[in-house]
C-alpha positions as CSV (number, residue, x, y, z in Angstrom):
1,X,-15.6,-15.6,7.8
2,X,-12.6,-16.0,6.1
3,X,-10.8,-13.4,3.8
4,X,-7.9,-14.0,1.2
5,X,-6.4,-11.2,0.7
6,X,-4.6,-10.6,-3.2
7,X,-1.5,-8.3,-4.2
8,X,-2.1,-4.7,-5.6
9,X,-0.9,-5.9,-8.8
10,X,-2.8,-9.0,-9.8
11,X,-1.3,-11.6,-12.5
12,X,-4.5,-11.0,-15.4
13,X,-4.3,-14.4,-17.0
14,X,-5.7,-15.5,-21.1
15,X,-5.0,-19.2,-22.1
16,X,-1.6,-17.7,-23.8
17,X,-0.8,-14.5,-22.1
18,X,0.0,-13.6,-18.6
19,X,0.6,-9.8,-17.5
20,X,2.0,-9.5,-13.9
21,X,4.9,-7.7,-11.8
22,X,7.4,-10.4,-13.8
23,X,6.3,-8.9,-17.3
24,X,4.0,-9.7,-19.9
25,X,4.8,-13.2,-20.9
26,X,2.7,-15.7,-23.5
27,X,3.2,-18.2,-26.5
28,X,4.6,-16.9,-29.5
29,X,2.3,-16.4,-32.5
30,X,-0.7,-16.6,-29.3
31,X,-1.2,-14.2,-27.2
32,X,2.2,-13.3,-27.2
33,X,2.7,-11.5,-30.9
34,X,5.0,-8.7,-32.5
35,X,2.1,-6.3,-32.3
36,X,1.4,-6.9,-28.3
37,X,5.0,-6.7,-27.9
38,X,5.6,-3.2,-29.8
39,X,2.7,-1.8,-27.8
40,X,3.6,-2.6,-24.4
41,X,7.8,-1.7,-25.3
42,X,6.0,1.8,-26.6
43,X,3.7,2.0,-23.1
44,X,7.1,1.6,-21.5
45,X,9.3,3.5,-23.2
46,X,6.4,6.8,-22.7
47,X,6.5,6.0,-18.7
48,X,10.0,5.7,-18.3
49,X,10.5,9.3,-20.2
50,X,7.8,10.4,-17.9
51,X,9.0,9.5,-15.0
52,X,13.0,9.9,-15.6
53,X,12.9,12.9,-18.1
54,X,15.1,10.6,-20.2
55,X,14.7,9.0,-22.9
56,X,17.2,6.2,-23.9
57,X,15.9,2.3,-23.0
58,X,18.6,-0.6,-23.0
59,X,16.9,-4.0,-24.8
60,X,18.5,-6.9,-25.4
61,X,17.6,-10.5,-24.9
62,X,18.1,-14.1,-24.5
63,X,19.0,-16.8,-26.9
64,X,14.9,-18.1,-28.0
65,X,14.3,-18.6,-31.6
66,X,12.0,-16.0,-31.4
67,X,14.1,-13.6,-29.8
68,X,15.3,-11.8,-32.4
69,X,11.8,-11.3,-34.1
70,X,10.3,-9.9,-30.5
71,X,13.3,-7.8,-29.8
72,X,12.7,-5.8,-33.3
73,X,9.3,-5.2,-32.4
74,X,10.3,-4.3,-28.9
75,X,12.6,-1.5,-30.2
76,X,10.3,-1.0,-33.1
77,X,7.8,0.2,-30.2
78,X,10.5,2.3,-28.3
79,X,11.1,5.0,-31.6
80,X,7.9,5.1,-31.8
81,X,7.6,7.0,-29.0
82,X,10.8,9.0,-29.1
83,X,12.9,6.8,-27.3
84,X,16.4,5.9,-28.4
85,X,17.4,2.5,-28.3
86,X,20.4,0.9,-27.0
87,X,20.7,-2.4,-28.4
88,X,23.0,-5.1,-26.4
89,X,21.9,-8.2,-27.8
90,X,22.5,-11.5,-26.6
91,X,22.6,-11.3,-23.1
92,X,22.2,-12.6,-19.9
93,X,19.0,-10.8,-17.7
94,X,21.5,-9.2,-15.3
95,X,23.7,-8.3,-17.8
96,X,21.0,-6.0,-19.3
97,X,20.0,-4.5,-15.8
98,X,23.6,-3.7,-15.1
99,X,24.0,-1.9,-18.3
100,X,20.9,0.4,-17.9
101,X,22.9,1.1,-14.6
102,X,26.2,1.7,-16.5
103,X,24.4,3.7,-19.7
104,X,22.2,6.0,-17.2
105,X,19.2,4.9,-19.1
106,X,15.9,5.7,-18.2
107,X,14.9,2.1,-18.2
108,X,15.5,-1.5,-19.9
109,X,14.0,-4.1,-21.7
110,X,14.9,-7.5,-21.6
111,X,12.8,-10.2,-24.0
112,X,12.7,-13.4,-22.3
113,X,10.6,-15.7,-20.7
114,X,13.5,-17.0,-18.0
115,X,12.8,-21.0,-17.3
116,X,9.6,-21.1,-19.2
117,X,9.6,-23.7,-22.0
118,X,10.8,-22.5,-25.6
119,X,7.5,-21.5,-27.1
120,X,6.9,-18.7,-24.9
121,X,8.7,-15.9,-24.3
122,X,8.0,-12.2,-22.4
123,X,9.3,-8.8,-22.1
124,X,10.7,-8.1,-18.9
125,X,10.4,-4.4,-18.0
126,X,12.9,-2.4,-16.0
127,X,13.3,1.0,-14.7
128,X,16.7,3.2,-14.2
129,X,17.5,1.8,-11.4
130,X,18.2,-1.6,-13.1
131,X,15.7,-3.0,-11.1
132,X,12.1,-4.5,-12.4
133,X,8.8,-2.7,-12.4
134,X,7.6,-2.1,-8.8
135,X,3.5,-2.6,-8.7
136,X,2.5,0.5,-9.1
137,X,4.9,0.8,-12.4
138,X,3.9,-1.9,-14.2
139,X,0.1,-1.5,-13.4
140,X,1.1,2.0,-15.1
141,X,2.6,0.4,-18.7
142,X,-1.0,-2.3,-18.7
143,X,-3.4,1.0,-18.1
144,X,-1.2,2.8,-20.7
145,X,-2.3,-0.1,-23.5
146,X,-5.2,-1.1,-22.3
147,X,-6.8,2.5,-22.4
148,X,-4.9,3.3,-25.6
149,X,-3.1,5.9,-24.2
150,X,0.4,5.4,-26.0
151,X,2.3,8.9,-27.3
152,X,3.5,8.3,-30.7
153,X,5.3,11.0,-32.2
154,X,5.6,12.2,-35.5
155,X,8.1,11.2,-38.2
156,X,10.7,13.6,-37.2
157,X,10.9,12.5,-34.0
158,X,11.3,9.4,-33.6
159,X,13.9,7.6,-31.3
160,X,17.2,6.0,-32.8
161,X,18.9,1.9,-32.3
162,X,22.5,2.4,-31.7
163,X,24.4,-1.3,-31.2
164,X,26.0,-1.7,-28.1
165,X,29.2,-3.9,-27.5
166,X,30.8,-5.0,-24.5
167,X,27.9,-5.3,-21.8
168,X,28.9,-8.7,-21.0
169,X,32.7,-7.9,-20.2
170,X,31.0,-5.2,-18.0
171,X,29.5,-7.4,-15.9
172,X,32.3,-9.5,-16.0
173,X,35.0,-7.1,-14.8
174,X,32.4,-5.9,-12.6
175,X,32.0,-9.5,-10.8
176,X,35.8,-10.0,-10.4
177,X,36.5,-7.0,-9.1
178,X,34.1,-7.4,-5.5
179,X,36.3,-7.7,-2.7
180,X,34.7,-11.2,-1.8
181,X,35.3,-12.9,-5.0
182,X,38.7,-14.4,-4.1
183,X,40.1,-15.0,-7.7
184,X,43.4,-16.5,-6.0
185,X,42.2,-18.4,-4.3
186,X,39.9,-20.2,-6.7
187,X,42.4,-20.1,-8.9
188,X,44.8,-21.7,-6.4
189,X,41.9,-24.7,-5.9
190,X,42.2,-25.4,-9.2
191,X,38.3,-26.3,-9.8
192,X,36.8,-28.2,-12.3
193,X,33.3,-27.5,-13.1
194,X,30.5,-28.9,-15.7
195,X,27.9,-26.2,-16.9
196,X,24.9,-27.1,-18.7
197,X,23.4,-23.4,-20.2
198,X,20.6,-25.4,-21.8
199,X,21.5,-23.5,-24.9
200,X,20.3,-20.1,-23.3
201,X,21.9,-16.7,-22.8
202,X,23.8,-17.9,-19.5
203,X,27.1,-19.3,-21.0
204,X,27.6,-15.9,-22.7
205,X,29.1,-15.1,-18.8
206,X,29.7,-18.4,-17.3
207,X,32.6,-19.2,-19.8
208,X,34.6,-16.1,-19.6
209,X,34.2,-15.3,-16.4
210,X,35.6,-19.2,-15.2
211,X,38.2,-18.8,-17.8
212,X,38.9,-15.4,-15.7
213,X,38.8,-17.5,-12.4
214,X,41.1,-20.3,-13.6
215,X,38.3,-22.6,-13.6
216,X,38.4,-26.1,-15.9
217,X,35.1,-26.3,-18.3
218,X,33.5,-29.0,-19.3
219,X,30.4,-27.1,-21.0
220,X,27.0,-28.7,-21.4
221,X,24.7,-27.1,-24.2
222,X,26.5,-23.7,-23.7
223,X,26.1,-22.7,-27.5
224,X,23.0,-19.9,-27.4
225,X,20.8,-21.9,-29.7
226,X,17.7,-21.6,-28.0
227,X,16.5,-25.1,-28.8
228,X,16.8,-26.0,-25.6
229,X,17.9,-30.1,-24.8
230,X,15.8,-30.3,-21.7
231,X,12.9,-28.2,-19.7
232,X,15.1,-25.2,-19.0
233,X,13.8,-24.8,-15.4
234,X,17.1,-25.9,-13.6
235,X,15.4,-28.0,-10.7
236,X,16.9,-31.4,-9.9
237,X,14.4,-33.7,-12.2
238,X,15.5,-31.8,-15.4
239,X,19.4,-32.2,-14.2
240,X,20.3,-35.8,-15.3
241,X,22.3,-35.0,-17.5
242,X,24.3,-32.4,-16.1
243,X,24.6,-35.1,-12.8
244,X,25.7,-37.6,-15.3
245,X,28.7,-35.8,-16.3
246,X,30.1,-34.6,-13.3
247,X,30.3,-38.0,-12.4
248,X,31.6,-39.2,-15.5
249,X,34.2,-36.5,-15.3
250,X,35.3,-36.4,-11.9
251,X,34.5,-32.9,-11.6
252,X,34.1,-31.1,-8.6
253,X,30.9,-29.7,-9.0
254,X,28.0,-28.6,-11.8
255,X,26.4,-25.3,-12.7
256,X,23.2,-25.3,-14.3
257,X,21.8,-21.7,-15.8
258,X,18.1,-21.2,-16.9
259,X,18.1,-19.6,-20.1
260,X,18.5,-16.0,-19.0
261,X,21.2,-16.6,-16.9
262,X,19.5,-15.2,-13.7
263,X,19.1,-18.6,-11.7
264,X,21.9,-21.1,-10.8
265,X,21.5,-24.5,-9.8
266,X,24.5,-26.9,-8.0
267,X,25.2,-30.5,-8.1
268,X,27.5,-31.7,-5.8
269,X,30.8,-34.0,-6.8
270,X,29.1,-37.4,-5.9
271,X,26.3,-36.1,-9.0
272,X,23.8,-35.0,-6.6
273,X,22.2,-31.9,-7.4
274,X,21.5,-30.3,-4.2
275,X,18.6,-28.3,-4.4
276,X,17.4,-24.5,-5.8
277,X,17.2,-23.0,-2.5
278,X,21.0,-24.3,-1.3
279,X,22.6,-21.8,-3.9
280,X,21.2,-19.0,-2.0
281,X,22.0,-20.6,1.5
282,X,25.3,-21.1,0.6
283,X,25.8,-17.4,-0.4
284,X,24.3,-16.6,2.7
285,X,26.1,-18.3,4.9
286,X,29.3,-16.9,2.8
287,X,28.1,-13.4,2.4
288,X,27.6,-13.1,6.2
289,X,30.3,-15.1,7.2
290,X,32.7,-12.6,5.7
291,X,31.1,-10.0,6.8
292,X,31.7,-10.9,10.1
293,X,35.4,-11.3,9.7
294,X,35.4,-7.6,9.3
295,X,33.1,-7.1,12.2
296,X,30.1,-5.8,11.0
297,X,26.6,-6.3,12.2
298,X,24.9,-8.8,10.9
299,X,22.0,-6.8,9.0
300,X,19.3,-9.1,7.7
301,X,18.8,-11.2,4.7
302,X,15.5,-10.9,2.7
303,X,13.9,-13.4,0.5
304,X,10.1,-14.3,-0.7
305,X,7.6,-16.1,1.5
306,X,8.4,-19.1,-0.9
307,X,11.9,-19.9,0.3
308,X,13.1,-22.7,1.7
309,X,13.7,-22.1,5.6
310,X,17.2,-23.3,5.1
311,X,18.2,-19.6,4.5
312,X,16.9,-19.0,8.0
313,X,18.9,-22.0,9.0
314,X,22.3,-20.0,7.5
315,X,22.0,-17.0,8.5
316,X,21.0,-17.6,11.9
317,X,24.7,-18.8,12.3
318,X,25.8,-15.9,12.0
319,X,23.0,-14.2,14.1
320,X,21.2,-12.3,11.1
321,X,17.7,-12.4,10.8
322,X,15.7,-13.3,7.7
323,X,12.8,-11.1,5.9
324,X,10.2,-12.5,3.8
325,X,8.5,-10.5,0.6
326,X,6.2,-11.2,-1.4
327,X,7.5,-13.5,-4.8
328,X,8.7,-11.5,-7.2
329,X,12.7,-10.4,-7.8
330,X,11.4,-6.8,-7.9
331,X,9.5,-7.2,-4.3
332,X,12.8,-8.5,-2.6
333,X,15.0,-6.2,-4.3
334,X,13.3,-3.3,-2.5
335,X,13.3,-4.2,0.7
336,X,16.8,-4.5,0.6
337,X,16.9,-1.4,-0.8
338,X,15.2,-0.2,2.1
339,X,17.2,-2.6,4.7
340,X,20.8,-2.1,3.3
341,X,20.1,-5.8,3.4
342,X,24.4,-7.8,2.5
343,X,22.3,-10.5,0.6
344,X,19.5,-11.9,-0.9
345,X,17.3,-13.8,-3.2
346,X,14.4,-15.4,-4.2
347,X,14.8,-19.7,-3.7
348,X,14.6,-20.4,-7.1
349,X,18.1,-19.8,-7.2
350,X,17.9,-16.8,-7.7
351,X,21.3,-14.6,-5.5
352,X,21.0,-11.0,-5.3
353,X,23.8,-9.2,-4.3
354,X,23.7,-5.9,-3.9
355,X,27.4,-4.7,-3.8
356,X,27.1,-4.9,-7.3
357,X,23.6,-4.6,-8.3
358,X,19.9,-5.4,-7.0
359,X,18.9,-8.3,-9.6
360,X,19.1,-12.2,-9.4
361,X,22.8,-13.0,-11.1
362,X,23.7,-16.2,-11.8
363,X,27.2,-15.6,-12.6
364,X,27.7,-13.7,-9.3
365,X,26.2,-16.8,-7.5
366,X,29.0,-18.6,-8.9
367,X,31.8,-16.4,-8.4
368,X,31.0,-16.2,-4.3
369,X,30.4,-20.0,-4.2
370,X,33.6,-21.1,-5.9
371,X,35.4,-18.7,-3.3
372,X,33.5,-19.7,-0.8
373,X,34.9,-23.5,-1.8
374,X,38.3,-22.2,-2.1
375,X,38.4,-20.6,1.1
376,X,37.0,-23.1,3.6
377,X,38.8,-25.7,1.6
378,X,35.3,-28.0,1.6
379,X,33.5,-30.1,-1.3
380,X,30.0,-29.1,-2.4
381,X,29.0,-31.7,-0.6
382,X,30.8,-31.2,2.8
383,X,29.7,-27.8,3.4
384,X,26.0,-29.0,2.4
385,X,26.2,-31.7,5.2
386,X,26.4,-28.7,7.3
387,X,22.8,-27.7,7.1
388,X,19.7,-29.6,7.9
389,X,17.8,-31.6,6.0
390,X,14.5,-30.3,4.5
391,X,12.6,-31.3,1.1
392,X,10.0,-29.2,-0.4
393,X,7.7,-30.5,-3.1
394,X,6.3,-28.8,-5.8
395,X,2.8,-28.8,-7.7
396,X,0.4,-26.8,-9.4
397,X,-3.1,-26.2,-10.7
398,X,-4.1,-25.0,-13.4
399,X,-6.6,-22.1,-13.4
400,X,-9.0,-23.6,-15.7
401,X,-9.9,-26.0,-13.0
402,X,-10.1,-23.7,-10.5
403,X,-10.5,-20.4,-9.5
404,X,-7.3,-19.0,-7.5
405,X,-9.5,-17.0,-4.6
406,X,-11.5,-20.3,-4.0
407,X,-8.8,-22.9,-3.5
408,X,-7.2,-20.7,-0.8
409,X,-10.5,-20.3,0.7
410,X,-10.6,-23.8,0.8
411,X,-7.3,-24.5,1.9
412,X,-7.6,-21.8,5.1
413,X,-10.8,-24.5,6.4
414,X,-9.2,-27.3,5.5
415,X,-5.7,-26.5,7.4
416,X,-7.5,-24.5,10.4
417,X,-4.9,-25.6,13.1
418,X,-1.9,-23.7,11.2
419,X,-0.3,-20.2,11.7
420,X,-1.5,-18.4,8.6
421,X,0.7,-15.8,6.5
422,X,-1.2,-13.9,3.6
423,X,1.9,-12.4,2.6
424,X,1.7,-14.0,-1.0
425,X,-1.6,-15.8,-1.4
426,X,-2.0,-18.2,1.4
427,X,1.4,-20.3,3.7
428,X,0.0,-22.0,6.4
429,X,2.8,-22.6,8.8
430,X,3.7,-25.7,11.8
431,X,6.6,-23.8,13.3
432,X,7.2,-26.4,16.0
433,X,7.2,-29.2,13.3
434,X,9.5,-27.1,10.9
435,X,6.5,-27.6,8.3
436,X,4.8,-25.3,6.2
437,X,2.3,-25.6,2.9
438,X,1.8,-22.3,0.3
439,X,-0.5,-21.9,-2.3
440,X,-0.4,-18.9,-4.4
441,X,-1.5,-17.5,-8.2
442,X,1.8,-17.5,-10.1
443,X,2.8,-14.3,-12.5
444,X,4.2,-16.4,-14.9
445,X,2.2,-19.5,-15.9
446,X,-2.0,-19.6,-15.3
447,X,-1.6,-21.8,-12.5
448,X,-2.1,-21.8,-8.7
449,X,1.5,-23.1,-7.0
450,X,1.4,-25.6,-4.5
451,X,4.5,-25.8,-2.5
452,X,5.0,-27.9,0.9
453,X,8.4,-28.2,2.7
454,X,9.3,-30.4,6.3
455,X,12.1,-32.2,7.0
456,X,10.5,-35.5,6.1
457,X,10.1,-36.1,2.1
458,X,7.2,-38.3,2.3
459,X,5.3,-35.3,4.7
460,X,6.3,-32.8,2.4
461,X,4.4,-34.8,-0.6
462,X,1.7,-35.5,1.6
463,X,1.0,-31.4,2.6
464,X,1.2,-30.6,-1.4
465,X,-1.1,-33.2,-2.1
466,X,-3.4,-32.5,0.4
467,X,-3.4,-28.9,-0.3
468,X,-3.8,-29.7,-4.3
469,X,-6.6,-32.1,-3.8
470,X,-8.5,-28.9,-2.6
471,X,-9.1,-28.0,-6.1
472,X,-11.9,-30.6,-7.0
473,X,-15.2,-30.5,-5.4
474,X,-15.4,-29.5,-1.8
């Protein structure tokens, strides 16, 4: 008999409205409405007092048209439980979880819905650390609603909004300052970069901070509209454009930002975007390649059972080890907590690094690349020739099709040969082939993720299909 085993904290899944570890995301005017947002921002605000014995919550948000509307009601729900507000704004998601850091606040909110398409949007809850809700935290905010448990408070005591300035030069001044991010010698390379912010949150960082590094702009969508010019998930089909201009420009290299400004995306000087999962290879191999000029032991890297194995590839070069966690920024965030883990990240590209704080950071991604550019004196392109060469291929399946617990049974008879890791749903692995198939229920769409990597393209399409054609009848 075969058993699947699921996470603690399962994604509970409507046709519009998703509540997991990564927050409680939907369509606006759906499942996702002002109402459902002031209740679960009050849940919050009520366990973070509870647990912190504070009571001030840092919100701000992203650039979507509805942003504004859901960030009123998110507040709206924090007074009404006592908490006082600080308001930040417009702002990138790391910017947010630095500033609870900075404030001492007993927790955050940021509304956004990351690279999901421009008619959702989500609250993304944080505690004091400026981390995101472990498990057992956000399972404590859904009981909280669902058995209408919420603490109002009277008239008299209800929490204030006081507007915040200056998070993002913060975070900033907080980037530039890291030993590792070698401003000279950026500035001394004289780079010139295209960024596409697909009108989101990210260029409220990205400009300033390559103005800071001497870096030459040529800025793709960077105005926060949030009427987004492409699919804001920065993977390599939605990057034509930004691959377009780099060639077009001569630039040295491109920067996409998802709208929150918490995954980074490269594309080399030829106009060949590189892949998600380099950004965080790259950091690695940086991150512990500096490390080692100051002697230190290698300690390991951690990332999600999702990731490319090319981050095994990098660090092994400098003898470190890698971890794998469940998906979820929050679920590789503490184990290197728990690790003292130099760097980190989720594929996606996603770089955490914790000398300044434990959250994906797009703008810190770019800081230790461009050093790490400036330093070895290489192209994008020259230190990616480094590495070898893997593809992975990405599908999905929708849940109406499908029950999650039944394809992965499916999928464990199907590929009975292979090394199996119930880590996060279902990876079944081909070591000695340097192949390996996932399938696992996402927290942020109603879908079952299909992801297959080897270092053959055509194999890596031929796992995903295989594993997706498990859906229909047996």
């Amino acid at each position: 008999m075969i058993v699947i085993q699921t996470a603690i904290f399962e994604a509970m899944t409507s046709d519009s409205l998703i509540i997991s570890v990564s927050g409680i995301r939907g369509i606006v005017g759906q499942g996702l409405t002002p109402d459902v947002v002031a209740r679960y921002a009050a849940a919050h605000g009520a366990e973070r007092r509870a647990a912190t014995g504070r009571n001030t919550i840092v919100v701000g948000r992203d650039s979507r048209v509805s942003g504004p509307m859901l960030q009123t009601a998110a507040m709206a729900g924090l007074q009404s439980v006592g908490c006082d507000v600080i308001d930040i704004g417009l702002a990138c998601t790391p910017t947010i979880l630095l500033a609870i850091e900075r404030e001492g606040a007993a927790g955050g909110i940021a509304v956004t819905a990351s690279h999901n398409p421009a008619e959702w949007n989500a609250l993304k809850l944080a505690s004091e650390k400026g981390m995101f809700l472990t498990p057992d935290e956000a399972e404590k905010v859904r009981a909280c609603v669902e058995r209408d448990r919420i603490p109002f408070v009277a008239w008299d005591e209800l929490g204030s909004i006081t507007a915040r300035e200056g998070a993002t030069r913060a975070h900033i001044k907080a980037i530039l300052a890291d030993p590792l991010v070698d401003t000279k010698a950026v500035w001394d390379r004289g780079f010139k970069v295209v960024v596409d912010g697909c009108a989101g949150a990210g260029g409220q960082a990205a400009r300033p901070l390559l103005d800071a590094l001497g870096v030459s702009i040529d800025g793709l969508h960077l105005q926060p509209t949030g009427w987004f010019p492409r699919e804001p998930e920065p993977v390599a089909a939605n990057l034509g454009e930004l691959s377009a201009r780099v060639r077009d420009t001569d630039a040295d290299l491109g920067f996409a930002i998802d709208p929150d400004g918490d995954r980074l995306a490269l594309v080399d000087e030829t106009g060949a975007p590189v892949g998600e999962d380099m950004t965080l290879a790259l950091t690695v191999d940086y991150v512990l390649g500096e490390l080692a000029v100051d002697g230190q032991l290698p300690r390991p890297v951690v990332t999600n059972v999702s990731t490319s194995q090319i981050v095994d590839r990098a660090a092994e070069i400098h003898g470190a080890t890698v971890e794998r966690t469940p998906v979820g920024e929050v679920n590789v965030a503490l184990r290197m907590a728990e690790i003292e883990s130099p760097i980190g990240g989720e594929g996606n590209g996603g770089v955490i690094y914790p000398p300044l704080h434990l959250t994906r950071d797009a703008s810190v991604a770019m800081a230790l690349i461009l050093s790490y550019l400036a330093r070895t004196g290489r192209s994008l392109s020259e230190v990616v020739e480094r590495f070898p060469e893997y593809t992975i291929h990405k599908t999905k399946v929708w849940l109406s099709g499908v029950h999650a617990r039944r394809l992965l049974e499916r999928a464990a008879v199907a590929f009975e040969g292979a090394e199996q890791d119930q880590t996060d749903g279902l990876k079944l692995i081909w070591p000695e082939r340097q192949e390996w198939v996932q399938l696992r229920q996402s927290g942020t769409e109603p879908v079952v993720r299909v992801i297959a990597e080897a270092p053959d393209a055509m194999r890596a399409k031929e796992l995903a299909k295989q594993a997706r054609d498990l859906a229909g009848d047996p």
